[in-house]
C-alpha positions as a Markdown table, in Angstrom:
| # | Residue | x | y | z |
|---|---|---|---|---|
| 1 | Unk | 183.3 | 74.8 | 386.0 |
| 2 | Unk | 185.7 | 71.9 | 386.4 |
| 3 | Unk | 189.3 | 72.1 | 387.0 |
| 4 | Unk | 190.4 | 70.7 | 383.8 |
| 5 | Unk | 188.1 | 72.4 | 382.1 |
| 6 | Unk | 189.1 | 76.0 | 383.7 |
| 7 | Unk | 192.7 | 74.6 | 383.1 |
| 8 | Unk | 191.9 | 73.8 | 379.2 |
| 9 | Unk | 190.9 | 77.9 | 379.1 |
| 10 | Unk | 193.7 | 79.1 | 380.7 |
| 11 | Unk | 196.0 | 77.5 | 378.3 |
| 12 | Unk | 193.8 | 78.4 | 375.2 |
| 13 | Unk | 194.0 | 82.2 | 376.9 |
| 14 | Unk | 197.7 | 81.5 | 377.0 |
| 15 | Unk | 198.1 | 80.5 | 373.7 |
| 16 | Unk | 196.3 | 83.2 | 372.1 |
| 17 | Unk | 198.1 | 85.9 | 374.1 |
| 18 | Unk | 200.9 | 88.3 | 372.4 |
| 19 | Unk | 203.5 | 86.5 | 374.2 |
| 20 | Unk | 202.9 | 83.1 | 372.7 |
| 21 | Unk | 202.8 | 84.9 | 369.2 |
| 22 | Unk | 206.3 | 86.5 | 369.9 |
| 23 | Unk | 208.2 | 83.3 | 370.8 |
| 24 | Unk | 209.5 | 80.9 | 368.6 |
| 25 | Unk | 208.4 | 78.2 | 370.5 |
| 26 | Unk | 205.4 | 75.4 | 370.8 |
| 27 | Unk | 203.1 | 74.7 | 367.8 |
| 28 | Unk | 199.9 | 76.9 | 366.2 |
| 29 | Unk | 196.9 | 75.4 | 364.3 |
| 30 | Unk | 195.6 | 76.6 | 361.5 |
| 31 | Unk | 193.4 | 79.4 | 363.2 |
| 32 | Unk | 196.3 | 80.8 | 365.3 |
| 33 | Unk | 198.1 | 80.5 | 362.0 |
| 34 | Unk | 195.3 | 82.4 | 360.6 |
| 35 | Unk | 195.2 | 84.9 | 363.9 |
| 36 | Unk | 199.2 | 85.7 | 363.9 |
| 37 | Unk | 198.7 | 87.0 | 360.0 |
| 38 | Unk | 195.9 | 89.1 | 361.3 |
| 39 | Unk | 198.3 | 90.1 | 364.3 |
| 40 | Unk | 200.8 | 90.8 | 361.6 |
| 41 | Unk | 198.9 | 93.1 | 359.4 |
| 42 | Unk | 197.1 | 95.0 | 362.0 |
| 43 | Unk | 200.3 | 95.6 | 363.9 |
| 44 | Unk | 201.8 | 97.0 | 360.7 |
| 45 | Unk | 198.5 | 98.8 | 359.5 |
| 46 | Unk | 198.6 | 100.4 | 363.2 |
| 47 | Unk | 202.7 | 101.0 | 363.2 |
| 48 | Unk | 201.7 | 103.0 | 359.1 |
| 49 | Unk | 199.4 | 105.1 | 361.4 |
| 50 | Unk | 202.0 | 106.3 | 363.4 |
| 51 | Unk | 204.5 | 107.0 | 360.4 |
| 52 | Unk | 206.9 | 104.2 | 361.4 |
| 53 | Unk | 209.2 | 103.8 | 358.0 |
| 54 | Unk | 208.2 | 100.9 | 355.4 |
| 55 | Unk | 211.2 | 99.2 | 356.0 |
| 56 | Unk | 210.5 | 98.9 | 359.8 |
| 57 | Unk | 207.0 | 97.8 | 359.4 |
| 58 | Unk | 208.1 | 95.3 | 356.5 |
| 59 | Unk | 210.9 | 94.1 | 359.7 |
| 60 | Unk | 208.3 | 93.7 | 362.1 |
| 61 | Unk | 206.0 | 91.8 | 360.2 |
| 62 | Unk | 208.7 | 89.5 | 358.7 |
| 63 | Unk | 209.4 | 88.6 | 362.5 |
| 64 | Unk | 205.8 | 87.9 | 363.1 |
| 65 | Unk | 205.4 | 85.5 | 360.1 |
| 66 | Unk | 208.7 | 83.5 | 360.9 |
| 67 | Unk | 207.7 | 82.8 | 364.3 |
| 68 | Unk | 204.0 | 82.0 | 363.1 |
| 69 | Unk | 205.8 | 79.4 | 359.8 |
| 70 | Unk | 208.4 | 77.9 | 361.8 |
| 71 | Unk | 205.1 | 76.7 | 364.6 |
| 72 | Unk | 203.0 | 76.1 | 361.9 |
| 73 | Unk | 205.5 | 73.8 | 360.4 |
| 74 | Unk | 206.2 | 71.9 | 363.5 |
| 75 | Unk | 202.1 | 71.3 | 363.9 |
| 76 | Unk | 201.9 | 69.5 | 360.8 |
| 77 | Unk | 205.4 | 67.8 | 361.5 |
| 78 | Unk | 207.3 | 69.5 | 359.2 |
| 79 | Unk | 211.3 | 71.0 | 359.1 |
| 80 | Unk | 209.7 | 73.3 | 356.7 |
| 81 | Unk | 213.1 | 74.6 | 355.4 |
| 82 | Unk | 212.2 | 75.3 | 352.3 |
| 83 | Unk | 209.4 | 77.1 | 353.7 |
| 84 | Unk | 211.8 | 79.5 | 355.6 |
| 85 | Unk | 213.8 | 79.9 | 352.7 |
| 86 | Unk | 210.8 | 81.2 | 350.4 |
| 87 | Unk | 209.3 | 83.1 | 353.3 |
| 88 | Unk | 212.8 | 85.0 | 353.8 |
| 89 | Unk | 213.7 | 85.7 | 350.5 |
| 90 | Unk | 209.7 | 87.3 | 350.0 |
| 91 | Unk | 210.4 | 89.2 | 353.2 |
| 92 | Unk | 213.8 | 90.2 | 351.1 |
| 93 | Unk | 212.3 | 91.3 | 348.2 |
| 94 | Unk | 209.6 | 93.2 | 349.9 |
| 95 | Unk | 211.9 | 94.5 | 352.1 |
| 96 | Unk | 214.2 | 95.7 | 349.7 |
| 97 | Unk | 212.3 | 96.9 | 346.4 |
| 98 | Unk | 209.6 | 98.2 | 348.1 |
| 99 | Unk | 210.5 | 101.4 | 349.6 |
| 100 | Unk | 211.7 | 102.5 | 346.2 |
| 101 | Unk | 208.6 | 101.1 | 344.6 |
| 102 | Unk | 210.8 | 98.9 | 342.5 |
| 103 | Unk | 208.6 | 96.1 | 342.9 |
| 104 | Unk | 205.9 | 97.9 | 340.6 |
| 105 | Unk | 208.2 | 98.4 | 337.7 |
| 106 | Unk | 209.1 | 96.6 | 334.7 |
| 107 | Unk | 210.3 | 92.8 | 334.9 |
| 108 | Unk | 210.6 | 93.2 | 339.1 |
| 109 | Unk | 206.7 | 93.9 | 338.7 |
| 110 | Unk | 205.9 | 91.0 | 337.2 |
| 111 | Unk | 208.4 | 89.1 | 339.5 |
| 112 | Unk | 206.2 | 91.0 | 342.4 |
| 113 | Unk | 203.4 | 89.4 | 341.1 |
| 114 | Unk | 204.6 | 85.7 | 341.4 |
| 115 | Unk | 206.0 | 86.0 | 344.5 |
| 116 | Unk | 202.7 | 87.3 | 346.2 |
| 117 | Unk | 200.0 | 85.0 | 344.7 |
| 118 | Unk | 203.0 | 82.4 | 345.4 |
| 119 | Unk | 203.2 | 83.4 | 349.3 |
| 120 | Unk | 198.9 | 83.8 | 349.4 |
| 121 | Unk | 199.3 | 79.9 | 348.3 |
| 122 | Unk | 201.2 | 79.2 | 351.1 |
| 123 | Unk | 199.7 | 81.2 | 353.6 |
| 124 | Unk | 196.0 | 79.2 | 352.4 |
| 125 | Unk | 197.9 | 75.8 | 352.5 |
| 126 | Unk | 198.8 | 76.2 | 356.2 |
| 127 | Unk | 196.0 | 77.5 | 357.7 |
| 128 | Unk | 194.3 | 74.7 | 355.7 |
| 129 | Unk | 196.7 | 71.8 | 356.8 |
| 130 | Unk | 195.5 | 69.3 | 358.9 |
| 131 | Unk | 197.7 | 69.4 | 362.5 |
| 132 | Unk | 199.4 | 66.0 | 362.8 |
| 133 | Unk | 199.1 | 63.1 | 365.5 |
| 134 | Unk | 202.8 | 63.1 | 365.2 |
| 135 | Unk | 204.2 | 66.6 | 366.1 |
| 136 | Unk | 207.9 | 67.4 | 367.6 |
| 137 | Unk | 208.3 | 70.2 | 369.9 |
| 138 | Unk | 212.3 | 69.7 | 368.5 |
| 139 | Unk | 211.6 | 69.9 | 364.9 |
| 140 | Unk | 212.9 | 73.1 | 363.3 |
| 141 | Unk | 215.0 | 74.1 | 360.0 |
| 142 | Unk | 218.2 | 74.0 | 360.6 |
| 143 | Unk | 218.2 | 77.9 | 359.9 |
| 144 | Unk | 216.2 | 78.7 | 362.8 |
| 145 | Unk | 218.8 | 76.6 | 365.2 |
| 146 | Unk | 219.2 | 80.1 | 366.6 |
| 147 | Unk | 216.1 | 82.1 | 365.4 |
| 148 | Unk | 217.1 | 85.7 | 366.7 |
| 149 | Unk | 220.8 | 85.5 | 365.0 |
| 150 | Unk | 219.0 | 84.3 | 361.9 |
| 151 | Unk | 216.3 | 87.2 | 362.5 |
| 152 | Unk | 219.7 | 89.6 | 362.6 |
| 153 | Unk | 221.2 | 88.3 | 359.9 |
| 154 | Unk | 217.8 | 89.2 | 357.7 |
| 155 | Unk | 217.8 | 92.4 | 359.1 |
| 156 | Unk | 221.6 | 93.6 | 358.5 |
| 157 | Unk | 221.6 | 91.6 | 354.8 |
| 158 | Unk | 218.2 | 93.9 | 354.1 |
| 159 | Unk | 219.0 | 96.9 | 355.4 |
| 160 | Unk | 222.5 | 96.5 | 353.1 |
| 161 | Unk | 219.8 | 95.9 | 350.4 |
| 162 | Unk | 218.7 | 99.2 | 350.6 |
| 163 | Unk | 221.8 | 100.7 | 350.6 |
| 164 | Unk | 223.1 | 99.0 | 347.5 |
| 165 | Unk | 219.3 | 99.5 | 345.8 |
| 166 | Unk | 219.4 | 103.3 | 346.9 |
| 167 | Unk | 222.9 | 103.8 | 345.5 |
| 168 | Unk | 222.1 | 101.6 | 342.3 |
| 169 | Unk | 218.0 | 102.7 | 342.1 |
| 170 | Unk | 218.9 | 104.0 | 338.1 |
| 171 | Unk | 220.8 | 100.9 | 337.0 |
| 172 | Unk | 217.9 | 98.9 | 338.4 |
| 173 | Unk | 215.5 | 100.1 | 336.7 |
| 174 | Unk | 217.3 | 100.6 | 333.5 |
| 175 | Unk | 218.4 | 96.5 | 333.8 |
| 176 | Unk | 214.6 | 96.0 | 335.0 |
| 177 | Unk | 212.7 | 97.9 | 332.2 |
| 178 | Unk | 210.7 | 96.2 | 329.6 |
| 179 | Unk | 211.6 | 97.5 | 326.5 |
């Protein structure tokens, strides 16, 4: 085996390690794009196993799929703000309604609905998108300047969520019913 090719499957090793998943830098194609969801539900499917709360599991996976947007985005040489924004506010609304099965109920259900064949859509366009000639290293959204306080800041507004949604669970669904 030649050098460069031993050196092209050490860095194809590299890239497909845990590590690379777990940093917000570099770049993914579309089947590492692909791979970190499968990281993403396995790791959560394993954490259920060991009784690990929803909302923990729902954290950990929402950390996974950041990371794995905010590289895919860069691949196809895109900020991908808006892409952030949706992926957040799903990772709210899971996050949130979930562990009170809220999502299931009423108008919130239906809302539940949209938002997942809406985030399946976007999970099939990136592992479908072609990687550009043209990618940046630098490219980011501007809310992942500083990925782990943004990753904070998810976590302490959601885990307010659940405060405010356990205190106000009746009101919810009573606002949320169909009648």
């Amino acid at each position: 085996m030649s050098d460069t090719s031993k050196q092209a499957l050490l860095n194809r090793a590299k890239e497909l390690s845990l590590r690379y998943f777990l940093s917000f830098k570099g770049f993914i194609d579309g089947s590492q794009f692909f791979s970190a969801n499968a990281i993403a539900f396995i790791t959560t499917d394993i954490l259920e196993k060991f009784d690990l709360s929803l909302t923990l599991r729902n954290i950990i996976y929402g950390y996974i799929m950041l990371i794995a947007f905010q590289k895919r985005c860069r691949d196809i040489n895109y900020k991908g703000t808006l892409i952030i924004i949706f992926v957040t506010l799903c990772f709210f609304f899971t996050t949130i309604l979930e562990p009170f099965k809220l999502d299931d109920y009423g108008v919130l259900d239906t809302i539940s609905k949209v938002i997942f064949h809406s985030y399946t859509l976007l999970v099939l366009f990136m592992i479908f998108s072609k990687t550009s000639a043209n990618r940046n290293a630098e490219l980011h959204c501007p809310l992942l300047r500083y990925p782990y306080f943004y990753v904070l800041a998810c976590i302490l507004i959601s885990l307010y969520g659940i405060d405010f949604v356990s205190e106000h669970q009746a009101e919810i669904m009573q606002a949320t019913a169909i009648k």
